[in-house]
C-alpha positions as CSV (number, residue, x, y, z in Angstrom):
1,X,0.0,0.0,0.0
2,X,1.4,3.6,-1.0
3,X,2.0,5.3,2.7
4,X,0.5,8.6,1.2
5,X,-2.9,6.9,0.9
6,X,-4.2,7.5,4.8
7,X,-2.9,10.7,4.1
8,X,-5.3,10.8,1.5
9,X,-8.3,9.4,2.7
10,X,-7.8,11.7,5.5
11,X,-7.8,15.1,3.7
12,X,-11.4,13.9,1.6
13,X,-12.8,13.0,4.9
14,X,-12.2,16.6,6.3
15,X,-13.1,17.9,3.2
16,X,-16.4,16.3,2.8
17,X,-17.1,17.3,6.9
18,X,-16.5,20.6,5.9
19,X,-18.9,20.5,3.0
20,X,-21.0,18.8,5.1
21,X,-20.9,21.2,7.6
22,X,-21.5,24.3,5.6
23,X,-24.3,22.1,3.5
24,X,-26.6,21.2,6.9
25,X,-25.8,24.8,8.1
26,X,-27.2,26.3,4.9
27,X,-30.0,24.3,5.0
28,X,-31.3,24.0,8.5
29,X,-30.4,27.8,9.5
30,X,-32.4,30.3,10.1
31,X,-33.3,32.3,6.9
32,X,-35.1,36.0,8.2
33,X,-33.4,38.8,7.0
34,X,-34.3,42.3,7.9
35,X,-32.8,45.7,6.9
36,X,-30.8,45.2,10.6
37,X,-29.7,42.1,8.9
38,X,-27.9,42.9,5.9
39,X,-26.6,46.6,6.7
40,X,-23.0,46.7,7.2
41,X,-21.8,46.5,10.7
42,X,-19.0,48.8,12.0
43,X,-18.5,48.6,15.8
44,X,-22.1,49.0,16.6
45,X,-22.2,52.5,14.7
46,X,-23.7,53.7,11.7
47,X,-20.9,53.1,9.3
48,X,-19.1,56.2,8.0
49,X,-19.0,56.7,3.9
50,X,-15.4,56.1,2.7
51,X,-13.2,58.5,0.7
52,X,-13.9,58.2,-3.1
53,X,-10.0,56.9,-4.1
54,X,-10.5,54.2,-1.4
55,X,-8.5,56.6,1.5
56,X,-5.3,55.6,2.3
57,X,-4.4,52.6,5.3
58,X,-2.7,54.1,7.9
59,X,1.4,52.9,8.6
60,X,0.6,51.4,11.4
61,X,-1.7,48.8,9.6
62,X,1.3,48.0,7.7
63,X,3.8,48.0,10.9
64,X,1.7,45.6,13.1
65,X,1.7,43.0,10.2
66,X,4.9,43.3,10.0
67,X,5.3,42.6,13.4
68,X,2.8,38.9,13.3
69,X,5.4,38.1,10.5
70,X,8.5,39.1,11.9
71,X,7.5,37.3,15.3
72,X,5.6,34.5,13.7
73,X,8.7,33.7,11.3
74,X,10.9,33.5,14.5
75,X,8.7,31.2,16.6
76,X,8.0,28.7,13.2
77,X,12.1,28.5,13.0
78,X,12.7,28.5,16.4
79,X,10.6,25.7,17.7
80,X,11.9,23.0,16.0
81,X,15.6,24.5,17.0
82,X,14.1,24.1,20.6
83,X,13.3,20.6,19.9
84,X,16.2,19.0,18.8
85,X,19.1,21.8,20.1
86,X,21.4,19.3,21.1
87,X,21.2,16.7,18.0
88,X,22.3,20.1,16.0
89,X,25.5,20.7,18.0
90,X,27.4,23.9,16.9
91,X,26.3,24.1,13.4
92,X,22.9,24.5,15.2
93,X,24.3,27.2,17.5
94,X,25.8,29.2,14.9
95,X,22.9,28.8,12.5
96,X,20.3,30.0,14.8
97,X,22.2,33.2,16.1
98,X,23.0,33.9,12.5
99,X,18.8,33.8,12.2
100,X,18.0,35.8,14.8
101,X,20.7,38.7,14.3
102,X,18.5,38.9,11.0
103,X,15.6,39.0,12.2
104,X,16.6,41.7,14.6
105,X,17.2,44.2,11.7
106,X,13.4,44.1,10.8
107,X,12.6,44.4,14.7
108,X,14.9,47.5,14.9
109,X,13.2,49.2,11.9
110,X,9.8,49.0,13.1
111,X,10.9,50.1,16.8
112,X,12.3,52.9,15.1
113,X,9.7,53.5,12.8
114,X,7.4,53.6,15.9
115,X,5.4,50.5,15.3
116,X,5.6,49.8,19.2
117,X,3.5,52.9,20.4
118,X,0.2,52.8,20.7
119,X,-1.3,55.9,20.4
Protein backbone atom coordinates (compact mmCIF):
# COMPACT_ATOMS: atom_id res chain seq x y z
CA UNK A 1 0.00 0.00 0.00
CA UNK A 2 1.36 3.60 -1.01
CA UNK A 3 1.96 5.28 2.65
CA UNK A 4 0.51 8.56 1.21
CA UNK A 5 -2.85 6.93 0.87
CA UNK A 6 -4.16 7.51 4.77
CA UNK A 7 -2.93 10.68 4.13
CA UNK A 8 -5.33 10.85 1.52
CA UNK A 9 -8.28 9.41 2.67
CA UNK A 10 -7.80 11.73 5.55
CA UNK A 11 -7.77 15.09 3.69
CA UNK A 12 -11.43 13.86 1.57
CA UNK A 13 -12.82 13.01 4.94
CA UNK A 14 -12.17 16.59 6.29
CA UNK A 15 -13.12 17.91 3.16
CA UNK A 16 -16.36 16.27 2.77
CA UNK A 17 -17.11 17.30 6.85
CA UNK A 18 -16.52 20.56 5.87
CA UNK A 19 -18.91 20.48 3.03
CA UNK A 20 -21.04 18.76 5.07
CA UNK A 21 -20.92 21.24 7.64
CA UNK A 22 -21.48 24.28 5.64
CA UNK A 23 -24.33 22.07 3.49
CA UNK A 24 -26.57 21.18 6.89
CA UNK A 25 -25.77 24.77 8.12
CA UNK A 26 -27.19 26.30 4.89
CA UNK A 27 -30.00 24.29 4.96
CA UNK A 28 -31.34 23.96 8.54
CA UNK A 29 -30.39 27.78 9.51
CA UNK A 30 -32.39 30.34 10.14
CA UNK A 31 -33.28 32.27 6.87
CA UNK A 32 -35.05 36.04 8.17
CA UNK A 33 -33.37 38.78 6.98
CA UNK A 34 -34.28 42.35 7.87
CA UNK A 35 -32.79 45.69 6.94
CA UNK A 36 -30.81 45.24 10.62
CA UNK A 37 -29.66 42.14 8.92
CA UNK A 38 -27.90 42.90 5.91
CA UNK A 39 -26.57 46.62 6.71
CA UNK A 40 -23.04 46.74 7.21
CA UNK A 41 -21.76 46.55 10.73
CA UNK A 42 -19.05 48.76 12.00
CA UNK A 43 -18.55 48.58 15.82
CA UNK A 44 -22.12 48.99 16.62
CA UNK A 45 -22.24 52.54 14.71
CA UNK A 46 -23.73 53.70 11.70
CA UNK A 47 -20.91 53.07 9.34
CA UNK A 48 -19.13 56.17 8.02
CA UNK A 49 -19.00 56.66 3.87
CA UNK A 50 -15.39 56.09 2.67
CA UNK A 51 -13.21 58.49 0.71
CA UNK A 52 -13.88 58.17 -3.12
CA UNK A 53 -10.04 56.92 -4.06
CA UNK A 54 -10.46 54.20 -1.38
CA UNK A 55 -8.45 56.62 1.53
CA UNK A 56 -5.33 55.63 2.30
CA UNK A 57 -4.39 52.59 5.35
CA UNK A 58 -2.73 54.10 7.87
CA UNK A 59 1.41 52.94 8.58
CA UNK A 60 0.61 51.45 11.41
CA UNK A 61 -1.69 48.75 9.62
CA UNK A 62 1.33 47.97 7.69
CA UNK A 63 3.77 48.01 10.91
CA UNK A 64 1.71 45.56 13.13
CA UNK A 65 1.73 43.02 10.19
CA UNK A 66 4.93 43.31 10.00
CA UNK A 67 5.29 42.55 13.38
CA UNK A 68 2.77 38.94 13.27
CA UNK A 69 5.41 38.07 10.53
CA UNK A 70 8.45 39.06 11.94
CA UNK A 71 7.55 37.31 15.27
CA UNK A 72 5.64 34.54 13.68
CA UNK A 73 8.72 33.68 11.33
CA UNK A 74 10.95 33.54 14.53
CA UNK A 75 8.71 31.16 16.60
CA UNK A 76 8.05 28.75 13.23
CA UNK A 77 12.12 28.48 13.04
CA UNK A 78 12.74 28.50 16.38
CA UNK A 79 10.62 25.69 17.70
CA UNK A 80 11.93 22.97 15.98
CA UNK A 81 15.57 24.47 17.03
CA UNK A 82 14.14 24.14 20.56
CA UNK A 83 13.34 20.56 19.94
CA UNK A 84 16.19 18.99 18.82
CA UNK A 85 19.13 21.81 20.11
CA UNK A 86 21.38 19.29 21.06
CA UNK A 87 21.15 16.73 17.98
CA UNK A 88 22.30 20.09 16.04
CA UNK A 89 25.49 20.74 17.97
CA UNK A 90 27.42 23.94 16.91
CA UNK A 91 26.30 24.10 13.36
CA UNK A 92 22.89 24.54 15.18
CA UNK A 93 24.33 27.17 17.48
CA UNK A 94 25.81 29.25 14.93
CA UNK A 95 22.86 28.79 12.46
CA UNK A 96 20.32 29.98 14.83
CA UNK A 97 22.16 33.19 16.12
CA UNK A 98 23.03 33.90 12.45
CA UNK A 99 18.83 33.82 12.23
CA UNK A 100 18.03 35.82 14.79
CA UNK A 101 20.67 38.72 14.30
CA UNK A 102 18.53 38.89 10.97
CA UNK A 103 15.56 39.02 12.25
CA UNK A 104 16.62 41.72 14.56
CA UNK A 105 17.17 44.16 11.67
CA UNK A 106 13.39 44.05 10.81
CA UNK A 107 12.59 44.36 14.69
CA UNK A 108 14.90 47.54 14.91
CA UNK A 109 13.19 49.19 11.87
CA UNK A 110 9.81 49.00 13.08
CA UNK A 111 10.92 50.14 16.76
CA UNK A 112 12.31 52.91 15.08
CA UNK A 113 9.67 53.47 12.77
CA UNK A 114 7.40 53.59 15.86
CA UNK A 115 5.36 50.51 15.31
CA UNK A 116 5.56 49.84 19.16
CA UNK A 117 3.47 52.93 20.40
CA UNK A 118 0.20 52.79 20.75
CA UNK A 119 -1.30 55.91 20.43
Amino acid sequence: MNPYVPIVVMICVAAAMAVAGLIISSLTGPKRYNSAKVDQYESGLQPTPGATGGGRVPIKYYLVAMTFIVFDIEVVFLYPWAVAHDALGWFGLIATMTFLALITIPFVYEWRRGGFEWD
